[in-house]
Each structure stands twice: as structure tokens, then as C-alpha cells.
LUMMIKE-463313 format. One line per 10 residues: for each residue y, x, z of C-alpha. Coordinates in steps of 0.02 Angstrom, whole numbers, plus 50000, padded with zeros to 5 digits. Example, Ala and Ser with C-alpha at 12.3 -4.5 7.8 and 13.67 -1.06 7.14 Angstrom:
BEGIN
49775 50615 50390 ~ 49947 50684 50357
***
This chain:
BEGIN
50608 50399 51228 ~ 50731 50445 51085 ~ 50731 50323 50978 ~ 50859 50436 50838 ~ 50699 50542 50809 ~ 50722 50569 50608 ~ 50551 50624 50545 ~ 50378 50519 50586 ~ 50308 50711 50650 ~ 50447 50700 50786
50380 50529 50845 ~ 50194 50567 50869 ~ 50244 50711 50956 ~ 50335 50617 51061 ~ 50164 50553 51112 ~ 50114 50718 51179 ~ 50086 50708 51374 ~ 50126 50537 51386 ~ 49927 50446 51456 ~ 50000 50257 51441
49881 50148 51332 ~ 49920 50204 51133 ~ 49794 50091 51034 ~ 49644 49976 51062 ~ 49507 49966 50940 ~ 49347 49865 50994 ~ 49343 49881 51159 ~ 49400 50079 51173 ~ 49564 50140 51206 ~ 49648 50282 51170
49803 50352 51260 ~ 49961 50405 51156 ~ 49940 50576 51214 ~ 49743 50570 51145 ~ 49827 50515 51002 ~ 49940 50669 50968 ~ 49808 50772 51025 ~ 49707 50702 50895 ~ 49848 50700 50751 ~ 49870 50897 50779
49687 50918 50777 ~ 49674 50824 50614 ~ 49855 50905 50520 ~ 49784 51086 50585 ~ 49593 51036 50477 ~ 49716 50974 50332 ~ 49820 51113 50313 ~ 49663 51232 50285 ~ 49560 51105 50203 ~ 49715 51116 50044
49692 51229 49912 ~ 49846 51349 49905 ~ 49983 51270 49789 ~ 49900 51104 49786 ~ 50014 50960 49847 ~ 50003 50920 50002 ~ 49917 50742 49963 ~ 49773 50654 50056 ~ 49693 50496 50005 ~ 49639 50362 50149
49502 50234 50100 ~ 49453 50146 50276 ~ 49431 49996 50359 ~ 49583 49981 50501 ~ 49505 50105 50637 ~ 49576 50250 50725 ~ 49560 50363 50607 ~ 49707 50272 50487 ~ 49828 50308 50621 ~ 49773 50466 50666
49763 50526 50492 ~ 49939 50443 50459 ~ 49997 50546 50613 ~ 49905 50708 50551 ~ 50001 50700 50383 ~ 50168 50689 50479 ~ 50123 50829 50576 ~ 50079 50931 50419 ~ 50241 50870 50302 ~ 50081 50804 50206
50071 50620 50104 ~ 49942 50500 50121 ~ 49892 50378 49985 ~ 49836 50220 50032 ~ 49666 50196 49945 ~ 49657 50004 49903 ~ 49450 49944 49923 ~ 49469 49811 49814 ~ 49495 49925 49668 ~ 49331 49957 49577
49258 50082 49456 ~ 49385 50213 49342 ~ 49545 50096 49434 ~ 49502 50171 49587 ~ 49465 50345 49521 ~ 49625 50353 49423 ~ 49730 50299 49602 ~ 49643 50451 49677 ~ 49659 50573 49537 ~ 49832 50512 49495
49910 50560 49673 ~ 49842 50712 49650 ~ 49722 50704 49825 ~ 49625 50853 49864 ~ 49548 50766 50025 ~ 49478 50585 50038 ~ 49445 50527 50190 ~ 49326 50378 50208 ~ 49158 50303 50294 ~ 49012 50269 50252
49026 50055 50224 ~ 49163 50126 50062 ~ 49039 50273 50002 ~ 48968 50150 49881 ~ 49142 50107 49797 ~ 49125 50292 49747 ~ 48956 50323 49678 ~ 48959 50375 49512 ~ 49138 50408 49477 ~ 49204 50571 49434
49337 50644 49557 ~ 49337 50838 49522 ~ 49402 50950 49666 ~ 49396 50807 49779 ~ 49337 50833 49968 ~ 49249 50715 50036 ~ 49282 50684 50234 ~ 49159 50547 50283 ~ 49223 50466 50455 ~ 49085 50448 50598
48962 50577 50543 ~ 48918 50732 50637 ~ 48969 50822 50521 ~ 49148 50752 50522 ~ 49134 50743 50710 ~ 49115 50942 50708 ~ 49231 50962 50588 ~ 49373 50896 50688 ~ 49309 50966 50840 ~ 49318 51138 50789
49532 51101 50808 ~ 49545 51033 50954 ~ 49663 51122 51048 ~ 49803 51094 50930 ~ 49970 51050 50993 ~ 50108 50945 50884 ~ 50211 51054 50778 ~ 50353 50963 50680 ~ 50422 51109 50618 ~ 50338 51072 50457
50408 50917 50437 ~ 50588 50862 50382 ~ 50647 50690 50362 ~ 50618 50695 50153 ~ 50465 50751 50155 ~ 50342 50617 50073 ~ 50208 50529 50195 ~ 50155 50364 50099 ~ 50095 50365 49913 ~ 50069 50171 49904
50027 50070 49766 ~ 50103 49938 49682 ~ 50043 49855 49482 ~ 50174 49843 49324 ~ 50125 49738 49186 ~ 50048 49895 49104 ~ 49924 49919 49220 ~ 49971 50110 49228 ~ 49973 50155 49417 ~ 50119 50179 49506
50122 50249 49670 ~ 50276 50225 49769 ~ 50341 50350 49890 ~ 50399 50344 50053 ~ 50469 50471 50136 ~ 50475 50524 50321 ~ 50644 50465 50353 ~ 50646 50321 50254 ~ 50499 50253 50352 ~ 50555 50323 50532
50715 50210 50508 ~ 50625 50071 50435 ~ 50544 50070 50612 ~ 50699 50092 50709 ~ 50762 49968 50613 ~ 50662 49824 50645 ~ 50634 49878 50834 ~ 50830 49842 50856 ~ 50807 49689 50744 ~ 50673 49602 50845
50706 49682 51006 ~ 50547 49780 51016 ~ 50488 49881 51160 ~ 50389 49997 51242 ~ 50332 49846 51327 ~ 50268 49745 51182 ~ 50107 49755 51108 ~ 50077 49763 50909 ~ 49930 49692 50842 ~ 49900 49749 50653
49764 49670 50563 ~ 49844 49679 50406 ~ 49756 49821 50296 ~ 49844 49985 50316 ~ 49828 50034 50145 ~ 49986 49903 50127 ~ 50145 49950 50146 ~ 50173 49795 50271 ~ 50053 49856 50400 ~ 50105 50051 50404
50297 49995 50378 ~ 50310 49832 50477 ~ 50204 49869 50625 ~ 50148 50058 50658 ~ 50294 50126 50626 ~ 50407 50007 50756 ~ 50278 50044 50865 ~ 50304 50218 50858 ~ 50491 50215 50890 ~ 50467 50090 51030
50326 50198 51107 ~ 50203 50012 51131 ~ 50041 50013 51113 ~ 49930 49949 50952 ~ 49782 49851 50939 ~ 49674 49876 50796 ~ 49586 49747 50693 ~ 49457 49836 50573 ~ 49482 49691 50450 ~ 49599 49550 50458
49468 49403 50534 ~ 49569 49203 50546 ~ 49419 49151 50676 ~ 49436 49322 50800 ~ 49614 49314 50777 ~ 49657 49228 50919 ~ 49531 49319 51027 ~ 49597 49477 50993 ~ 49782 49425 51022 ~ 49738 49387 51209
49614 49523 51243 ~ 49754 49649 51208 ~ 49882 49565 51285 ~ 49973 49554 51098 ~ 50166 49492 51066 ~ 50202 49564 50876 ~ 50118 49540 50738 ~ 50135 49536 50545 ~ 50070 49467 50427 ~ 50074 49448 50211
50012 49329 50080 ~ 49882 49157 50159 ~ 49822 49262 50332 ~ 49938 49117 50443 ~ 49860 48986 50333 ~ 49686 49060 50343 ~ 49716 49056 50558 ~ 49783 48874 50547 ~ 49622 48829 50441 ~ 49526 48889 50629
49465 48741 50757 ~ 49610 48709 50836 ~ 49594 48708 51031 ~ 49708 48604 51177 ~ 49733 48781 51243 ~ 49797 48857 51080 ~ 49972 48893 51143 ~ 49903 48993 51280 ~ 49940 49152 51199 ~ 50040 49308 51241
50124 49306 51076 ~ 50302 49289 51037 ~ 50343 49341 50849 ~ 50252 49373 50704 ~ 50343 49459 50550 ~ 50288 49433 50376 ~ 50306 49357 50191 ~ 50230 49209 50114 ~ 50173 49109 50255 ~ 50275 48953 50156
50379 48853 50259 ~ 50236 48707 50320 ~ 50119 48834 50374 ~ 50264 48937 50465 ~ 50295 48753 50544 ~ 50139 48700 50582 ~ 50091 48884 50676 ~ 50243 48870 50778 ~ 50194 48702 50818 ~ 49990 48748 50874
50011 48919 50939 ~ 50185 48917 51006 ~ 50258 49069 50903 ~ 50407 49078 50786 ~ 50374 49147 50621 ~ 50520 49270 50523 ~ 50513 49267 50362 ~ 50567 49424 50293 ~ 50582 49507 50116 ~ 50575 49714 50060
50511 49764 49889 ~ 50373 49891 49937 ~ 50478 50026 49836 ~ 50619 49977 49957 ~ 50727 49942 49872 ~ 50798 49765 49910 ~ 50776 49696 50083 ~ 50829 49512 50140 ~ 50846 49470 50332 ~ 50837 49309 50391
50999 49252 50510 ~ 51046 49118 50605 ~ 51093 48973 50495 ~ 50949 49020 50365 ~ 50881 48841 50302 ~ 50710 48764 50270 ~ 50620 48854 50134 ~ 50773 49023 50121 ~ 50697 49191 50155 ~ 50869 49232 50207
51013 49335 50166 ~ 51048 49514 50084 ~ 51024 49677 50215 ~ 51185 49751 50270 ~ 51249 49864 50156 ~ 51123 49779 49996 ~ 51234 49696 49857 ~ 51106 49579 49806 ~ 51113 49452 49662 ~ 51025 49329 49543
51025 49394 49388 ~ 50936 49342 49193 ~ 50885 49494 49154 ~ 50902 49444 48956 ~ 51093 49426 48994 ~ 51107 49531 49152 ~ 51232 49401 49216 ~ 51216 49323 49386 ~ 51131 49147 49383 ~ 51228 48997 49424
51182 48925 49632 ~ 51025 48813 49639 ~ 51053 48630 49650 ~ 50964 48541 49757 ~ 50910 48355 49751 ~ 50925 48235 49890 ~ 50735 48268 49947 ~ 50781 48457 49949 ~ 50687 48481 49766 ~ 50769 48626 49665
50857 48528 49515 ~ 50900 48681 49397 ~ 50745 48788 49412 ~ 50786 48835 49232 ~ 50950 48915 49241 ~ 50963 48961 49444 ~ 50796 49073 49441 ~ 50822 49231 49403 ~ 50779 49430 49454 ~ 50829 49499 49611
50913 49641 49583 ~ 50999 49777 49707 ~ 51195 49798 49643 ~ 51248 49946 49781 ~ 51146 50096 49844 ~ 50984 50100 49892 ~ 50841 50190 49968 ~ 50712 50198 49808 ~ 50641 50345 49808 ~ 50546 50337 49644
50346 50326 49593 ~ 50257 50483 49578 ~ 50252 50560 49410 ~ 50286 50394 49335 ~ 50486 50426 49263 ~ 50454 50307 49143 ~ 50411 50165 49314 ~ 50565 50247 49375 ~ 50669 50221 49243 ~ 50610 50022 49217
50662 50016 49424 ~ 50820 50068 49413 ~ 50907 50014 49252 ~ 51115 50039 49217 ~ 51132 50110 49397 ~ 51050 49923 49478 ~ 50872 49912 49572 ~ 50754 49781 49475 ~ 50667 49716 49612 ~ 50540 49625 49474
50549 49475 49589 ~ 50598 49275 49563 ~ 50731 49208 49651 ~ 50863 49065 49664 ~ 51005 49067 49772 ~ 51096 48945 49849 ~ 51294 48924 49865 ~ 51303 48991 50021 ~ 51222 49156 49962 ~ 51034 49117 50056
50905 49171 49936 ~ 50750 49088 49892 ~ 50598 49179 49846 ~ 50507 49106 49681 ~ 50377 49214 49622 ~ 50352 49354 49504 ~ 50390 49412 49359 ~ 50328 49375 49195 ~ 50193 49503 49168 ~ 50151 49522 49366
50038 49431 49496 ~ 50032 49427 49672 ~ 49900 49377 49711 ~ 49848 49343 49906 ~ 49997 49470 49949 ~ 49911 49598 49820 ~ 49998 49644 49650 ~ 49902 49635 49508 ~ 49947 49678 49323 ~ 49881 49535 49191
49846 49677 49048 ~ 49711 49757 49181 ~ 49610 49594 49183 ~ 49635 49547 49018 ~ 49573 49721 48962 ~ 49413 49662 49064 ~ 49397 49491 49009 ~ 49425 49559 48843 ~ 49243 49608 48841 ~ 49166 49442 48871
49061 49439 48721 ~ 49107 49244 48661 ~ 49301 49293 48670 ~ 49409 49318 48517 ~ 49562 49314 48619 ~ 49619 49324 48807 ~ 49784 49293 48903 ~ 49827 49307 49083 ~ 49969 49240 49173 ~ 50001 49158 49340
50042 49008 49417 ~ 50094 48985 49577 ~ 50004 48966 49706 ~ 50027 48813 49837 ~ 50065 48908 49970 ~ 50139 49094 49927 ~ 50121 49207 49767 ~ 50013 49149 49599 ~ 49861 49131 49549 ~ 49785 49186 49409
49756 49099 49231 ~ 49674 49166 49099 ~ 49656 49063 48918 ~ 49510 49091 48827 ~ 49516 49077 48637 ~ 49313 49083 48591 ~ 49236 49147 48437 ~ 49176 49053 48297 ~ 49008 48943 48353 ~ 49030 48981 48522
49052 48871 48693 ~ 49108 48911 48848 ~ 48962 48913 48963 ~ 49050 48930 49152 ~ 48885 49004 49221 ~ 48882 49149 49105 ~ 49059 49178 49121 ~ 49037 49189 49305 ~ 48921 49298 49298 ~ 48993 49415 49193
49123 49405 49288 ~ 49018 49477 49433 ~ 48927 49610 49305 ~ 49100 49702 49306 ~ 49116 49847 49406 ~ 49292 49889 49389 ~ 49356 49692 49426 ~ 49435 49702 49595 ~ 49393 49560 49715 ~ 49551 49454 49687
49559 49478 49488 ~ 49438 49347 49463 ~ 49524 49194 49371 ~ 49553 49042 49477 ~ 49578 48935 49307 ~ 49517 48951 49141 ~ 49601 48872 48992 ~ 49497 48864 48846 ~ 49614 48848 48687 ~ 49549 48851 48502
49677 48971 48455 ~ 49786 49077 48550 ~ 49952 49018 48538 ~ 50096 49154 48479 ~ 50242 49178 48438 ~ 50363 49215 48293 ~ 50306 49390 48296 ~ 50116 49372 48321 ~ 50113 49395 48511 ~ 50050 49286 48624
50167 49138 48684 ~ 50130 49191 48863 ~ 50299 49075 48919 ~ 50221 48903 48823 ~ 50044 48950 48935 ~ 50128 48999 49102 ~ 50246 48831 49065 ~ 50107 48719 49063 ~ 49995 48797 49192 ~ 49831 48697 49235
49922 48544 49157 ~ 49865 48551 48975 ~ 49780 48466 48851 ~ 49652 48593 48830 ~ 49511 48571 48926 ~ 49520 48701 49083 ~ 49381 48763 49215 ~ 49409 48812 49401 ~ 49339 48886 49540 ~ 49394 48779 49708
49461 48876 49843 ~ 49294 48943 49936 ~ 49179 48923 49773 ~ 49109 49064 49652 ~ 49063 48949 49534 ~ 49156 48858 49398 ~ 49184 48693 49346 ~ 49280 48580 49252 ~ 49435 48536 49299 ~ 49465 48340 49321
49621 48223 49318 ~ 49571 48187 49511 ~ 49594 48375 49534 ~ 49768 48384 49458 ~ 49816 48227 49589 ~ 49766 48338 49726 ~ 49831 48483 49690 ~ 49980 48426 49654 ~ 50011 48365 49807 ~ 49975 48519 49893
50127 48577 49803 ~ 50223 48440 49853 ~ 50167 48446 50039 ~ 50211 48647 50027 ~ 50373 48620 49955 ~ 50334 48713 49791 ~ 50311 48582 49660 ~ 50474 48637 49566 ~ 50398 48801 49551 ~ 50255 48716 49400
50401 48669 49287 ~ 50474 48846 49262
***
């Protein structure tokens, strides 16, 4: 294997005539040379399936099966882009993402046909996976061999999206060579091999799945196992059935597997690395401690612009230090001067949260690669020749950097970014509202959560059933939108200039004098938020290390 292979195309053709195992998917397996055969079939339907002149674009809303890679593959082949379709999307959000990119094929299956009825999606051809009609469809190619003649290494493949705090999508690009070094990359990193297998149950829609796992598979030439959606109690399970060593993982998935029964033969396992963000440094502990497997820590802005790798001498709590060749710093962006090191207290608390937290931001080159038709996203990115990376972060002397959120008018939100001016444009039509804000807070173990304060109309009381449910009435509020906390204010506090004091809310968080309504973790329904609450939540923080991260 040739591992200098510069386009994605050249990598699944490396596939071709080679029967090892290539993937596992419930109990099937297909070889990497079915594979190929399968990704030329596929890129030969796509390139007559486009319209002459259209871009060569090709939305992807599935569950993790066979088809994502294969389809992934086919676009290589092709010098075609897929966009990642995100499920939890709902109503005209998810219509715009398709129209936006410009897709003149959709695949899907049947289980995500419902997301689509009634929405308008003109000149939009519908591929529905496991049909007979699909079935024929890609029959009628087989017989294709892998061409990469099509494809060069700046050709786009991913279209995958990220929020802004307009709410306008942007759909970042990645191109063929960007993500076949990305790959390469972390395969000399980690010392991946052909021997290794990769397990990814992260969605593929995500850049962390596709850019993290398939594609240092691909360089390696190891085998993947598919899990159709990420599951905490079959996690395990699946790990030993395939024989898995790699795996990665984003946002509360390690603490949603340390939430399982634990069992005295936990640490039986083939596993020996998982790759990810967010775990928070007790769970990353604690899994290493059950199971037996270190846990990296790693940063990248999805745009990829910024990376972080974590080295030997990286302490508690650091994500790491800046990639080679990345001049990364701290930096207020209402100054654009570099914040001064954190200071830490004797118990390791962060003393100067005020002045040390600041945006990442990307000094030297870079490989951003823009949003698609979004110059103005573009222009926000990259601002006097720097990459804003629209991440929190504190740094210590020594240069390790500390990850500490988002920014002001983002959430991430269970590894998912959201923009606060989509949900408040949904909460907005609550009928008892006169005013809505969202903002985050952080979440006890990785990301936020999300806030919203409710100033009610004259008369009116806030009734948490009916909020709920209108909460579930709305068809465009995707599944992790929903508000954990509600603040209900009497008037909405603003500033000098009449808009909302969103710093004053985010600064106090749950801990208010208002009277404020939550849904516990596991819970649809809402209720009031009590002074025992605060004690325990609070020392969830504590216990995760993140407490300093409530004062900011």
C-alpha cells in the first residue's frame, strides 16, 4: 500500500482486487475489493444521474450503513461532493441544507422519508436505499472499474455543516487532498495499520466520523465496522465482535458507555485507543480505568482550520498543544491582543477566567478552504489574514491550551453546533412570549447547554406543560434545540442600545433570582428548578472540573 496517494479516488481504488475484510455491518461483510467494485458502480449511476452543468453535488441522509461509505467512495471516484445531510434538522432547515449545496441527488431510506414529506426540493432525485428499485438501479453498473482520472487532489468531496450565530447555513468544504492527508496524518500519529480495526459509530454526516476514522482507515488499508447509530449498551458488544482497536468519539458518547452496567470482565476488550473531543477529563479517567483504553483528546475546527495535538507532558484537563506548523494564540477578539496565561489555584481551579479566556485563533497558514457560497461566512473566518476558530480557550504558561466553550452567539450542544437566533426564531412563536433569548451554559461534562429566558406577555403564566408541548408541535425544532432551562424574567434585560444583555443572562446562568424551569437529563417534561437542584449540579461541575467555567 502507498500511503502518499493524494486524492481519496486513488485510495478506494487501491481497494480494487484486494478480498481482505473491508467493513462489517450487522453481521455481513464486505471485502475492500466489493467495496471499490461497488464505489465505481455507484460514481458511474452519479455521473449520468447529474444534469449537464449542474455541480457535481450529492446529498447523503442515512443511518451509518454501507451505503455512506460507498457513496463517499462513489463521489471520490466521480470528483463529486457529498453533503452530509444532518437528521436532526427538521422542516424548511433541512430543505434549505439540501437546496443550499446545490444537490441534484439525495440519497436516503426509507426510516428518513418522513423527515421529507411535505417539503419542497425542486429538481431533487430521490435515491431511496434498499428498495428494488434502487437495488436495480445500481445493478444496471455493475461492471464498473475505479477510474481516478476524474479526480484531483482539490476537487471538493465533503459539504459539511457547521451553525453561525445567524442561523444562515454554512457548509464547509473539504477537499480531496485536504481529507486524504488528514488520514495520513493521524495514521502516522497513532500508529495505525492495516492491522487495526476502526469502529465508527459516530454519525457520518459529522466531520469526526468521515475525517477521524474512514479516512485513516483508508490510508492504512484496515477494515471498518459499522454501527448504524451510535448505541452506549451494544457498544461494547460490537467492539469485540469485530475484533475493534480505534475508535472515535465527540460530545457525551464515553459518558453515555460509562453510564452502561459495568461488568468484572469489562477490560476484556480488543481496544487500544479511542480519538475524540469532549469526553472531559473524569470520564476520560474513569474509561481508562473500566475498559482499559487510553483516551486522546484532540482538537480541529471542522473548517480545519486550527488543530491542537496532544504530546507527552500535556496535563490534567489541556487538550494539548498547537499542530506543527499552526501559530496558535489566545486572543480578545475586542482588542485582538493575546490574553495573559491562566492562573491556576492550588486545587487546579482557573483563577483569571476573566482575562485568560479568549478566541482561538490560527496566526500562520492554514488549510480553510472556505463555506460554499457563503463569502460573507468566509470573510467572518478569516479576518486581517488570522483564522477565527470561534472557539473558547485559556492557555497556560507553558503554551498547553485549554478548551472552554463557545462563543458568544454559538452552542454546542452534545458535539452538534447550534445557532441561538434559529431557536429563538422558534420559541419566538410561543403564543404567551413577548420576548425570547437564548444562550448557553456549559454543560458539566463537554459543550453547553441551552438557556432560553422567557419574558411573558401581559396576564400571562408560564404553564411548563403547554410549553412542552409546543415545544413538540414544532416541526422544524431539531432534536437537541429543545431548552434544558428556562428563565422566566418580567422584562428582558438590555442594554444601552436596546439589545438584549445576552452577557448579564449567560453570566448568571441557572443561578438567578428569577424563577427558572428544567428538564432533568432523561425527562421531557419540565419543572421547577429547586435550590436542592443548584447543590447538585453544582457539584457535577466541581466533580468534572468545570465549575470555573459558570463564572465567565
Amino acid at each position: 500500500m502507498d500511503s502518499t496517494r493524494s486524492t481519496v479516488a486513488e485510495l478506494v481504488w487501491e481497494q480494487w482486487g484486494d478480498h481482505r475484510p473491508g467493513l462489517w455491518f450487522e453481521g455481513r461483510m464486505l471485502s475492500r475489493h466489493e467495496m471499490a467494485a461497488g464505489a465505481a458502480a455507484r460514481a458511474a449511476l452519479l455521473a449520468d444521474l447529474l444534469p449537464p452543468g449542474a455541480e457535481p453535488h450529492l446529498g447523503v441522509l442515512l443511518d451509518n450503513t454501507p451505503e455512506y461509505p460507498l457513496w463517499l467512495s462513489a463521489a471520490a471516484l466521480a470528483g463529486a461532493a457529498v453533503a452530509g445531510i444532518n437528521p436532526t434538522r427538521r422542516g424548511p432547515e433541512l430543505a434549505r441544507d439540501i437546496l443550499h449545496t446545490e444537490c441534484r441527488v439525495l440519497v436516503t431510506e426509507r426510516a428518513r422519508l418522513r423527515l421529507l414529506d411535505g417539503l419542497d426540493l425542486p429538481d431533487v432525485r430521490l435515491l431511496v436505499t434498499e428498495t428494488e428499485p434502487y437495488s436495480e438501479l445500481v445493478a444496471a453498473y455493475e461492471g464498473a472499474e475505479p477510474d481516478v482520472s476524474k479526480a484531483t487532489p482539490a476537487d471538493r468531496l465533503l459539504l459539511y455543516f457547521t451553525s453561525g450565530s445567524t442561523g444562515a447555513p454554512k457548509a464547509a468544504i473539504c477537499s480531496q487532498g485536504r481529507l486524504a492527508a488528514a488520514g495520513r496524518s493521524l495514521v502516522g500519529h497513532f500508529g495505525l495499520s492495516a492491522d487495526d480495526v476502526h469502529y465508527i459509530c459516530m454519525p457520518m454526516f459529522h466531520g469526526n466520523a468521515v475525517i477521524a476514522d474512514w479516512a485513516p482507515a483508508l490510508v492504512s488499508g484496515a477494515p471498518v465496522a459499522l454501527g448504524r447509530r451510535f448505541s452506549a449498551s451494544r457498544f461494547l458488544a460490537d467492539v469485540r465482535a469485530y475484533g475493534v482497536t480505534y475508535f472515535t468519539y465527540v460530545g457525551r458518547a464515553v459518558q453515555y458507555v460509562l453510564a452502561t452496567e459495568e461488568r468484572p470482565d469489562d477490560r476484556d476488550n480488543p481496544l487500544r485507543l479511542g480519538f475524540g473531543t469532549e469526553a472531559g477529563t473524569a470520564d476520560a479517567t474513569a474509561f481508562e480505568r473500566r475498559f482499559g483504553v487510553r483516551l486522546v483528546e484532540g482538537y480541529g475546527s471542522s473548517e480545519g482550520g486550527a488543530a491542537i495535538q496532544r504530546t507527552p507532558g500535556t496535563p490534567p484537563g489541556a487538550i494539548g498543544s498547537a499542530a506543527p506548523g499552526d501559530d496558535l494564540a489566545v486572543v480578545d477578539p475586542g482588542t485582538r491582543k493575546e490574553c495573559p496565561p491562566a492562573v491556576f489555584g492550588g486545587d487546579g481551579r482557573l483563577l483569571n477566567g476573566d482575562t485568560a479566556i479568549g478566541e482561538l485563533v490560527n496566526r500562520g497558514t492554514n488549510p480553510f478552504e472556505g463555506y460554499w457560497r457563503n463569502p460573507a461566512a468566509d470573510a467572518a473566518r478569516i479576518r486581517d489574514g488570522w483564522y477565527w476558530t470561534g472557539d473558547l480557550f485559556y492557555r497556560d504558561r507553558d503554551g498547553f491550551l485549554y478548551f472552554a466553550g463557545r462563543t458568544d452567539d454559538r452552542l454546542r450542544v452534545d458535539s452538534e453546533n447550534l445557532a441561538a437566533a434559529v431557536i429563538e426564531n422558534i420559541l419566538a412563536r410561543y403564543e404567551a412570549a413577548a420576548a425570547v433569548a437564548v444562550y448557553a451554559v456549559p454543560d458539566p461534562v463537554a459543550g453547553d447547554q441551552v438557556m432560553a429566558a422567557l419574558a411573558l406577555k401581559e396576564e400571562r403564566v408560564f404553564d411548563p406543560a403547554a410549553f412542552a408541548a409546543f415545544l413538540a408541535a414544532q416541526p422544524d425544532l431539531g432534536t437537541k434545540m429543545a431548552p434544558r432551562f428556562v428563565r422566566v424574567v418580567r422584562r428582558m434585560p438590555v442594554t444601552a442600545t436596546n439589545k438584549i444583555h445576552r452577557v448579564g443572562l449567560r453570566r448568571e446562568g441557572f443561578r438567578c433570582a428569577d424563577p427558572v424551569w428544567w428538564r432533568p437529563p432523561g425527562e421531557s417534561a419540565y419543572r421547577s428548578f429547586t435550590e436542592r437542584d443548584v447543590a447538585e449540579l453544582l457539584t457535577e461541575y466541581r466533580e468534572q472540573g468545570r465549575e470555573e467555567l459558570l463564572a465567565r
